[in-house]
C-alpha positions in Angstrom: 0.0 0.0 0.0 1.3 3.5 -1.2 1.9 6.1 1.3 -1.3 7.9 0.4 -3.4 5.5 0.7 -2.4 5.0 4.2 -2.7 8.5 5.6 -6.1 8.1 3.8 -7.3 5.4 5.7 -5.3 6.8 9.0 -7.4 10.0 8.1 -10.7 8.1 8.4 -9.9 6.4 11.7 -9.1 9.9 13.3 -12.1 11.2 11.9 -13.9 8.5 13.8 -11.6 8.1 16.6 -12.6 11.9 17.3 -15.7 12.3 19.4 -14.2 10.5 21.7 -10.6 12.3 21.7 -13.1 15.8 22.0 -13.9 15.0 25.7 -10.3 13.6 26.6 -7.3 15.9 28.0 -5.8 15.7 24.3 -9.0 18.5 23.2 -6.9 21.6 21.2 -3.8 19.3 21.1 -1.7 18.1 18.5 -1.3 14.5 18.0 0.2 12.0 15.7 -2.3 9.5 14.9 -0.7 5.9 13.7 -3.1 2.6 13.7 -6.1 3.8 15.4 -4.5 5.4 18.1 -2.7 8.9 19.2 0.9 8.0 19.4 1.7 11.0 21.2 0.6 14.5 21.8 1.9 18.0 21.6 1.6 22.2 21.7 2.5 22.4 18.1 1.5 21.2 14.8 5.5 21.3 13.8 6.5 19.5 17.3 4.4 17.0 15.9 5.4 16.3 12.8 9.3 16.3 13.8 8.2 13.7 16.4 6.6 11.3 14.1 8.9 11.8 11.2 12.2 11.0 13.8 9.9 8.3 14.8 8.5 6.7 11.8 9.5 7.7 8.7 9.0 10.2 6.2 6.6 7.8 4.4 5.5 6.2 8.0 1.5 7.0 6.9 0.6 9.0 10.2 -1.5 12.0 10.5 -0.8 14.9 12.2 -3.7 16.7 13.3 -5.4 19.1 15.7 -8.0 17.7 18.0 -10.9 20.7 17.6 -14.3 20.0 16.5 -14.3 19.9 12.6 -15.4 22.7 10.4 -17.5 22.8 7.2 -16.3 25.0 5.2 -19.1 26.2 2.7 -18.3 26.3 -1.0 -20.3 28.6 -2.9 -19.0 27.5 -6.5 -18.2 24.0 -6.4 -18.0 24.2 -10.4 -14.8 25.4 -10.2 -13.2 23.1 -8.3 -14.0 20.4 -11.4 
């Protein structure tokens, strides 16, 4: 499996792993999120992602990502984007 397809999938685990990770101590905390789980947490977006590239690789398929309630983010002209 290609890099990309694993952040993908790692994407959709955080995305369902969140809820929960909302009412935990990690809420408006970076993390690096590897196999389901947050393999460590931090102040920064960029202290994250030096962690888990020393730590797993430049291709190593984590996501780094903010635990805040997501956003929709309204797109008034969707034809463009085609």
């Amino acid at each position: 499996m290609d890099v990309h397809e694993k952040v993908r999938r790692e994407s959709e685990r955080f995305r369902a792993a969140l809820p929960q990770l909302l009412k935990s101590r990690l809420r408006n905390r970076w993390v690096i999120f590897l196999n389901g789980k947050v393999e460590g947490d931090f102040e920064s977006g960029r202290e994250a992602f030096d962690e888990a590239r020393r730590r797993f690789g430049h291709d190593g398929g984590f996501v780094i990502a903010r635990v805040e309630p997501q956003r929709v983010i309204w797109n008034p002209a969707p034809h463009l984007f085609k």
